[in-house]
ZAMARGU-4260 file (C-alpha; in steps of 0.2 Angstrom, whole numbers, plus 5000, padded with zeros to 4 digits):
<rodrens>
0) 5182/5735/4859 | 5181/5727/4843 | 5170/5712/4847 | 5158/5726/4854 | 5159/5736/4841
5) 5154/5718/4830 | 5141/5716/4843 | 5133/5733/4842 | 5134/5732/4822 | 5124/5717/4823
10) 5110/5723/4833 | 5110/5737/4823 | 5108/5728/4806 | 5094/5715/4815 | 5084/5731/4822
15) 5084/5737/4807 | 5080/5723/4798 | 5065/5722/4809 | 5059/5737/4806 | 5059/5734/4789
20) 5050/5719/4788 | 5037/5723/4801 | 5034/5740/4788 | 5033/5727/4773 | 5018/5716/4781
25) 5010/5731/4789 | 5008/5738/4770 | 5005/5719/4763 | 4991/5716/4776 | 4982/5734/4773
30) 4982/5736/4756 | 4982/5717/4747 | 4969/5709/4762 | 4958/5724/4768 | 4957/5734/4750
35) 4964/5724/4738 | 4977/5735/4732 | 4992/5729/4724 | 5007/5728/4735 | 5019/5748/4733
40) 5003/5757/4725 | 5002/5776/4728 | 4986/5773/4735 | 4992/5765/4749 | 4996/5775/4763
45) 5007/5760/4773 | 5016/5761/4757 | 5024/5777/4764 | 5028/5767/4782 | 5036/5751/4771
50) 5049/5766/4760 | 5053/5773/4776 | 5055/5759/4783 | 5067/5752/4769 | 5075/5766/4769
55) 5076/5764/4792 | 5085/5749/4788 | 5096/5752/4775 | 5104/5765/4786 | 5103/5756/4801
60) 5112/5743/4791 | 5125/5753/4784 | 5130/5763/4799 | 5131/5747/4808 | 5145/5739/4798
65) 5154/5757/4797 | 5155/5756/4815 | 5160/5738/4814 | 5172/5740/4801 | 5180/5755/4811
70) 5180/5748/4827 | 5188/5732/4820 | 5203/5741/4811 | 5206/5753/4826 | 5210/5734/4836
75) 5219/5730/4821 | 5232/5742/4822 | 5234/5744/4842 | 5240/5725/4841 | 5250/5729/4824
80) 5259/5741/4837 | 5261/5731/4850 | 5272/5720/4840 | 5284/5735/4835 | 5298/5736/4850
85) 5301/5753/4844 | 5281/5757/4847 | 5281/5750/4864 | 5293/5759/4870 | 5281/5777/4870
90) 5263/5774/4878 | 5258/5790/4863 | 5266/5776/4849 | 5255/5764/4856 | 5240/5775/4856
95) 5243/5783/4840 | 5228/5774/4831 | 5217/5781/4847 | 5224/5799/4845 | 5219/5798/4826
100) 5200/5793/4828 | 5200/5806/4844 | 5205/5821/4832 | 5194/5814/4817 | 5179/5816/4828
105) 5185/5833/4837 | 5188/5841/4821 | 5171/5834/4814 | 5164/5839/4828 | 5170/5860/4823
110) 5165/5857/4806 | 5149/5852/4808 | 5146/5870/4816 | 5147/5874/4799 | 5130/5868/4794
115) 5122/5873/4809 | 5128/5890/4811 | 5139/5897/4798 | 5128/5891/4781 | 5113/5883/4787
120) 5104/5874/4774 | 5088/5884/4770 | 5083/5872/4753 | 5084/5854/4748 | 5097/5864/4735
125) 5108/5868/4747 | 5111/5850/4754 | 5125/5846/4743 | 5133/5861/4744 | 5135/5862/4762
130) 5140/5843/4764 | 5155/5847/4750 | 5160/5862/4760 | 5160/5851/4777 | 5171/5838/4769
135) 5185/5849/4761 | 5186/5859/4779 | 5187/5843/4788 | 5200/5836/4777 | 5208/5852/4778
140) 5208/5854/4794 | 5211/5837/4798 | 5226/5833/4788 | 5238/5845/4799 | 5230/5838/4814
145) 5236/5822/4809 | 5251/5826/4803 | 5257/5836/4819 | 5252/5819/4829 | 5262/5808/4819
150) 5277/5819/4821 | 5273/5821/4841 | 5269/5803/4843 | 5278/5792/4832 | 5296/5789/4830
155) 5305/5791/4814 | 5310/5774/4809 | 5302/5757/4817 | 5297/5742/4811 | 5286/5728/4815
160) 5293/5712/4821 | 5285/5694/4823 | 5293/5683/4836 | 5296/5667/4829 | 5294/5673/4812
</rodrens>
């Protein structure tokens, strides 16, 4: 999982960059060889392609090492667990960094009704507002979530043990 999760981040970062760069030259070529406009002048309508394609990549980019990042701590703590004897012993102990992602993303998934149905955003005004009412609700609603499957899954006292160690 995590050395997919790497891979797929890195494909995402590389077609990103590509379409960043192949933006950059399109602009480059048009406006400094056919009409001999400097390079990110309004008057360039590739201009436009090269921002958004900035722009294509830097998200690209950034998701990509989210997922990364995530994917690799998620491993991280499944074999943190499995070195715990009191973890082992409950399969829900051993799937408890699972079970947390799994609920992040059902309750994100509820809560983003809330900018599609319940207060659409009808201006560029309203962006920020709905964005900061999404993430209280999800913390809000995630935080007993969490809190309820700590209680369910995990035991009250364990510890992590290294053989050898």
């Amino acid at each position: 999982y995590g050395l997919g999760g790497s891979t797929i981040a890195l494909f995402g970062r590389v077609g990103g960059g590509i379409y960043t760069k192949a933006a950059d030259v399109g602009a480059d070529l048009v406006g400094k060889v056919e009409k001999d406009i400097p390079e990110d002048d309004p008057r360039n309508p590739a201009t436009i392609a090269d921002n958004v394609g900035d722009n294509v990549g830097d998200v690209a980019g950034m998701g990509a090492d989210l997922f990364g990042s995530f994917a690799e701590s998620t491993c991280a703590a499944l074999v943190l667990s499995s070195v715990s004897p009191q973890l082992q012993a409950n399969w829900g102990s051993m799937m408890f960094p699972l079970l947390i992602s799994s609920a992040g993303i059902l309750v994100c998934l509820a809560t983003s009704y809330v900018a599609t149905d319940f207060s659409p955003v009808r201006k560029e005004t309203d962006v920020e507002h709905v964005l900061k009412m999404q993430l209280i609700l999800t913390t809000l609603f995630l935080t007993p979530v969490i809190f309820l499957i700590s209680l369910m899954f995990l035991p009250s006292v364990f510890c992590i043990s290294m053989p050898g160690v």
